[in-house]
N, C-alpha and C positions, 0 to 999 in steps of 0.2 A: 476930504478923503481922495478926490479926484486928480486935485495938483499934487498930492505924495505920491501918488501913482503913475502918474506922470513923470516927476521927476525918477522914481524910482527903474520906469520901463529908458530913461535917457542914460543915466547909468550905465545900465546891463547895456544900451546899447552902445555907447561908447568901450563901456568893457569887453566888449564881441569885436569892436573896431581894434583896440590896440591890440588884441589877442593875435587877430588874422593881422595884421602888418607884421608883427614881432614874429610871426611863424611864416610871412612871404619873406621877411629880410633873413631869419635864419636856412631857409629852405634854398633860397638865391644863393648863400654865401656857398652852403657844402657842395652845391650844382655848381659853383664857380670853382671848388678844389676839387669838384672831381674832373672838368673838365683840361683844367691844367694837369691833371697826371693822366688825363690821355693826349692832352699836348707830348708831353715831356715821352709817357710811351710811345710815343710813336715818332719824334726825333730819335729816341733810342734806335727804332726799326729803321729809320732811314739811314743812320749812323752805322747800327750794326752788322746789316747785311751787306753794305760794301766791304767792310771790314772784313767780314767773314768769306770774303770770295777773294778778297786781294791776298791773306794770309793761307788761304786755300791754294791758291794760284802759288806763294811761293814755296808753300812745302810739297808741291808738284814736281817744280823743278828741282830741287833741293833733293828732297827725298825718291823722286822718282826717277831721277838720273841714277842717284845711289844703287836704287833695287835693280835698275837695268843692268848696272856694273857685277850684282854679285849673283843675278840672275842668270848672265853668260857666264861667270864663272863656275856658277853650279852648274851647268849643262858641260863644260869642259871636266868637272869633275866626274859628271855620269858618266859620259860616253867611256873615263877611262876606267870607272870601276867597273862595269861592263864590260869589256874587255880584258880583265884582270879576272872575272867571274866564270867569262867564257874559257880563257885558258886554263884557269882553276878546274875547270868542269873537267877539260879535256884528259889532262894531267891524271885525274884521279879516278875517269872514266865513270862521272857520274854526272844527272843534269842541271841546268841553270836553273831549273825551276825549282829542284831541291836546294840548291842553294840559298833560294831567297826565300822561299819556303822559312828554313833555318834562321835568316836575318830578321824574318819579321816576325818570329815567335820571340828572338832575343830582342828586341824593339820591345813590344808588349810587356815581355819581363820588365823590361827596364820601369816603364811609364809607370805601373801596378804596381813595383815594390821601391818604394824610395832609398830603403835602407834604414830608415830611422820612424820612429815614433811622432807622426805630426800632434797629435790631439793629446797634450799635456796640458798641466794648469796653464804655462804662463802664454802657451801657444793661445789657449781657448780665451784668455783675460783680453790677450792684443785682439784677436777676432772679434769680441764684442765691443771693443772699443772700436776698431776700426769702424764697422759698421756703424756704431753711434754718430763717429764724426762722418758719416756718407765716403770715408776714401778707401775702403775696399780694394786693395793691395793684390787679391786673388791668390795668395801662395796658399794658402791654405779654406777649402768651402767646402759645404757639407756635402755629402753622397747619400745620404740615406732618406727616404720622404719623413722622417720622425725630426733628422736634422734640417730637414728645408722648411719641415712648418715650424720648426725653434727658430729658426732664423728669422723665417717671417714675423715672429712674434715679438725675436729681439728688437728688429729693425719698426716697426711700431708704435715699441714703447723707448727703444732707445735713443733713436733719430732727434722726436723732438725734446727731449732729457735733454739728452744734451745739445741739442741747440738751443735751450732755455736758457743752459749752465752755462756755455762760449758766449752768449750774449749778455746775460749779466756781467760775468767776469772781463769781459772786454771794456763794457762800458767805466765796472769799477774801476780798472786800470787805466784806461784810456784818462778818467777824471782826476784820477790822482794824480798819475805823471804831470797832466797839466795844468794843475793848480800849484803842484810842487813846484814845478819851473815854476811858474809864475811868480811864486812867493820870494824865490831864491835872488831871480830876478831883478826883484822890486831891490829886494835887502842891498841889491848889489848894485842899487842905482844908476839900472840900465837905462837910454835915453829913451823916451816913448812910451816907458810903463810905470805912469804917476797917476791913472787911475785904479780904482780900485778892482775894477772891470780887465779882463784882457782883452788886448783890441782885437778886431775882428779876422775870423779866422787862425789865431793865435794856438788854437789849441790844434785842428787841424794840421798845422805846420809840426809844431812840437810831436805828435804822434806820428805823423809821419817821418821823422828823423830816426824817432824809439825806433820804430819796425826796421827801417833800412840799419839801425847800429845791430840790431838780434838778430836780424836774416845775416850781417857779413860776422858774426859770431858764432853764427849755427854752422856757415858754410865753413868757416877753420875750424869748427870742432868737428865736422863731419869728415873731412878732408884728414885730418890725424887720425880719428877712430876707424872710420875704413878701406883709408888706403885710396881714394875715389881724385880723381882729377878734378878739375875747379870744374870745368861745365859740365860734369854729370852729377858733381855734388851742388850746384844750385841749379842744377835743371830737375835733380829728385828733390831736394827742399820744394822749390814751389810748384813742383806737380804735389804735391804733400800737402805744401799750406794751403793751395786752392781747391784741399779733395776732390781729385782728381782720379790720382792714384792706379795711375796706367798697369804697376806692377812688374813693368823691365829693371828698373834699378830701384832696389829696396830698401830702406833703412836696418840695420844690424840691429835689434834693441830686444832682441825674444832671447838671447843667451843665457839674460839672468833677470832677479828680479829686481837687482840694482839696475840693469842697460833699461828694462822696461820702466821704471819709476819717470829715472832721469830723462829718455825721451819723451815720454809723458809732457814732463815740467818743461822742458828745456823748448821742445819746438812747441809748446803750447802758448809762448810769451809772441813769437811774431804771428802766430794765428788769431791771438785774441786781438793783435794792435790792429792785425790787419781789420775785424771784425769792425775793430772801432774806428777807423777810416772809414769804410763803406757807412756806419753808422751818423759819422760829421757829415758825410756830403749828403747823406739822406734828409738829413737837417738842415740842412743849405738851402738844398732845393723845395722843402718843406716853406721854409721861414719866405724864401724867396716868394712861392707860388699863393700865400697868402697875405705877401706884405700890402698889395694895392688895396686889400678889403680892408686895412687897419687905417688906410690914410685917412 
């Protein structure tokens, strides 16, 4: 009875030995992945914030030369509407301050009454899409606290909806296009693609061809449909696709419910490619930062 008990207490203790090894080498590995994505964040931050003061530094110059430009020129315009006010005043023998008086109550009119009916279906359908995809356009937001806590509520449950829905979909596409090419490829007995595997990187490439052929797609059909010069129609395209959504130059697609569909569809093809990009290099960097644990 003593040597079964024996053997049985050597056992359990060997079974306690491989337990805790098998739980220090798993414990080690994920401590070694997480330690690499704070490598990686924090090249990011070394990367990034130069970046972000060098492109800061040129829309400085850029842009801050501009505003000095139209700066003085709006001052060259005050001083002569003033002047135009003052003689008005005298003329009619009445004061500047009624004057402006008069100017800034027609101001207010303006601002308060648009003219037109904003909050229609198809107005309210873009509104909560907008908000879903985080790009927030601004021409149209609630004013009432009943629509600001709607809002809140949309943005809640919509945001991650549809970030669920643009990331599936991304992915589904992204996988297709590149297994399509690839098959096409093969059939067509391109030089370099006699495995059954794609070589590496392969699909990466492929999607990123897709987006750039749908972004110079989107920018000709944007450019016919609203009259927009090349760099404000892809300088709104990709404030767009990278929801952004500054709001100075806006897409036309609320007129009907055909414009709203087809924008929908149409610039949702280089958002999802794009999604699928960020999504390969995320995978890159993944496979990468856990390949030395595999060797």
């Amino acid at each position: 009875m003593s040597k079964n008990a024996e053997k049985d207490r050597e056992k359990e203790n060997s079974g306690n030995v491989v337990n805790a090894e098998s739980l220090a080498s798993s414990t080690v590995v994920v401590t070694k992945e997480t330690k690499s994505k704070w490598k990686i964040y924090l090249i990011f931050n070394i990367i990034g914030w130069p970046l972000n003061l060098l492109f800061a530094y040129g829309l400085i110059k850029i842009e801050g030369s501009h505003e000095d430009y139209v700066r003085e020129a709006c001052e060259v315009k005050k001083a002569s509407f003033e002047n135009r006010i003052h003689e008005f005043a005298n003329q009619h023998n009445i004061s500047k301050e009624q004057i402006l008086d008069l100017i800034n109550d027609s101001k207010l009119l303006c601002e308060g009454d648009s003219g037109e009916k904003k909050w229609n279906m198809i107005n309210a359908v873009a509104f909560v899409a907008e908000t879903g995809l985080t790009i927030g356009f601004g021409s149209i937001t609630p004013q009432t606290d009943a629509g600001k806590l709607l809002t809140v509520l949309i943005a809640f449950v919509m945001v991650p909806f549809f970030a669920f829905g643009m990331a599936t979909l991304g992915s589904a596409i992204s996988g297709t296009i590149s297994s399509t090419t690839f098959t096409l490829l093969k059939k067509l007995n391109c030089k370099g693609l006699t495995d059954d595997e794609p070589p590496k990187y392969f699909s990466l490439i492929v999607i990123i061809i897709f987006f750039l052929l749908t972004l110079v797609i989107n920018v000709i059909l944007y450019m016919a449909l609203q009259g927009l010069s090349f760099v404000d129609t892809f300088y709104m395209l990709v404030i767009t696709l990278t929801t952004i959504g500054y709001g100075d130059i806006v897409p036309a697609y609320t007129s009907s419910v055909f414009t709203l569909v087809c924008f929908v569809y149409i610039i949702a093809t280089p958002f999802v490619l794009l999604i699928g990009i960020i999504s390969e290099v995320i995978g890159i960097l993944d496979r990468k930062s856990v390949m030395p644990d595999n060797i």
